[in-house]
Every structure is written in structure tokens, then in C-alpha cells.
C-alpha positions as CSV (number, residue, x, y, z in Angstrom):
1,X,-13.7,-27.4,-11.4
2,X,-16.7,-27.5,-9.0
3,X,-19.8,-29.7,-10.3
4,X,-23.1,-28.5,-9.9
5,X,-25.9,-30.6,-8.3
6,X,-27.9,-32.0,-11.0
7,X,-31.7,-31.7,-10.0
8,X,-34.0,-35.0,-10.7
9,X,-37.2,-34.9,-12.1
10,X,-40.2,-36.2,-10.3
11,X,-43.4,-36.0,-12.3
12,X,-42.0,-33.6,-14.6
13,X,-40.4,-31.4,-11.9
14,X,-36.9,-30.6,-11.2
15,X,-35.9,-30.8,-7.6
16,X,-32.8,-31.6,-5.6
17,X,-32.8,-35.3,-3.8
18,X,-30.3,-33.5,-1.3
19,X,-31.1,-29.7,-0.7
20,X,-28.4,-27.2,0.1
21,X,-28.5,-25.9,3.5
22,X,-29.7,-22.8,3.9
23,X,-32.6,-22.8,0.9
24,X,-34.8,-22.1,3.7
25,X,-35.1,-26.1,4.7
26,X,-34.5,-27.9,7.8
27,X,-33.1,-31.2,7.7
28,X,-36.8,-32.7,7.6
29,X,-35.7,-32.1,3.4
30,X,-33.3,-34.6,3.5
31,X,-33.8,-38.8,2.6
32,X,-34.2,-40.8,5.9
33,X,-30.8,-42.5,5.5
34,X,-29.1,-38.8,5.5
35,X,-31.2,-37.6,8.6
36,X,-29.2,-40.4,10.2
37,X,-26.2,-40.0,9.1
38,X,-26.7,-36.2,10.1
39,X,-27.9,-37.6,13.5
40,X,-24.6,-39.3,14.3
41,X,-22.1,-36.8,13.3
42,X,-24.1,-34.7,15.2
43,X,-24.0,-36.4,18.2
44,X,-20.6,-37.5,18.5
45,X,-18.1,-35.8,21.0
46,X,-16.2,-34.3,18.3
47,X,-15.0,-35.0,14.3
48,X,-15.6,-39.1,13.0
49,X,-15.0,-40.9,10.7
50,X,-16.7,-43.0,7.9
51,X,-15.9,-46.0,9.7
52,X,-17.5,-44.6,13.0
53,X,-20.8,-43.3,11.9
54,X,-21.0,-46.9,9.4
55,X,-20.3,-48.8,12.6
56,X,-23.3,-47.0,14.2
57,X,-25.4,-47.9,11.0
58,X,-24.7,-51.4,11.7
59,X,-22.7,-51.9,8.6
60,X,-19.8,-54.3,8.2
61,X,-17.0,-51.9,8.9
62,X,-14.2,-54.3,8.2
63,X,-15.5,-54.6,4.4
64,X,-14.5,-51.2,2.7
65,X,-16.3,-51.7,-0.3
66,X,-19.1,-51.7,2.4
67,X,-18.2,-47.9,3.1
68,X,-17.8,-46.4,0.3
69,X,-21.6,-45.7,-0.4
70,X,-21.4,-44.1,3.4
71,X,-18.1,-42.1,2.2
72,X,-20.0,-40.9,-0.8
73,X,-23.2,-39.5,1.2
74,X,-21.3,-37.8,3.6
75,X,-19.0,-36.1,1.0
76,X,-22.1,-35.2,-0.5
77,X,-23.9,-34.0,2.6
78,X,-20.5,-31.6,2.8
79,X,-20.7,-30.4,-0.8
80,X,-24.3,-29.3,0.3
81,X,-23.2,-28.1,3.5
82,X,-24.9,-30.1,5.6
83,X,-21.5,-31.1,6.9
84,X,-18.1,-30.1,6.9
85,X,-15.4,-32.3,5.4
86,X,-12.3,-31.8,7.3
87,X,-8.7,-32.0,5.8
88,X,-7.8,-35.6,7.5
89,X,-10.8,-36.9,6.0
90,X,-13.2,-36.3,9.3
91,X,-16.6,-35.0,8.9
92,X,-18.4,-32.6,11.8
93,X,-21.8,-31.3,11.6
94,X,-22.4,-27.7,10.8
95,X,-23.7,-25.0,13.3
């Protein structure tokens, strides 16, 4: 079962707070904190992990309850295709 993004209203319009890819938007459509995260897993060498990009956030890595929220974005990033979740649990960046 695949859920469907559930749109938010915003002065009585529904819109998506994270976009699909391809809807004709550039990444400018996406919350600050997901441009970043974007940024880094762009601009790494090759697939990273949670761990990596929330170490470039400045977030206390050790702490995993501090990752989780970072886990979440990505993951959702990738359901939007704005990344793509690979099976070890990496993320790249799409082309």
C-alpha cells in the first residue's frame, strides 16, 4: 500500500509542503531545511547516510533519537523523488 501525500491548507488552499519532482518546480519549492539537506546529498562523492548529511547539519550524531526527524525528511524527499533511497538504507540525489 502506497500512501498518498496529503496536501495542507493554507488560507483555504490545498497545496503540498513538499512538491514532487517534476510538477514543473525546481528545488526553490521546497522548505529551507530540505534545500539543505538536498545540498549535501548532492554534493557528496557518492551515496550517505543519515548520519553523514546530520553530522553536516551540525546535529548530535551520537544521539539517534536526534536523527530520526533527518531519516524521516530524507525518506520523504525520496517518496517525492527528490532523492533516491537506496536498498542499504543510503540516499543519492536524483539527476
Amino acid at each position: 500500500m502506497v500512501a498518498s501525500p496529503v496536501p495542507a491548507l493554507v488560507a483555504g488552499r490545498a497545496f503540498l509542503l513538499i512538491p514532487h519532482r517534476g510538477e514543473g518546480l525546481d528545488e526553490a519549492a521546497l522548505p529551507g531545511d530540505y534545500r539543505k539537506v538536498l545540498a549535501i546529498v548532492r554534493a557528496a562523492d557518492g551515496p550517505v547516510q543519515v548520519r553523514t548529511v546530520g553530522e553536516e547539519l551540525g546535529l548530535e550524531a551520537a544521539v539517534r533519537g536526534k536523527l530520526e526527524p533527518l531519516r524521516a525528511k530524507m525518506t520523504k524527499l525520496a517518496d517525492r523523488g527528490w532523492l533516491h533511497k537506496r536498498p542499504d538504507g543510503r540516499f543519492t540525489a536524483r539527476r
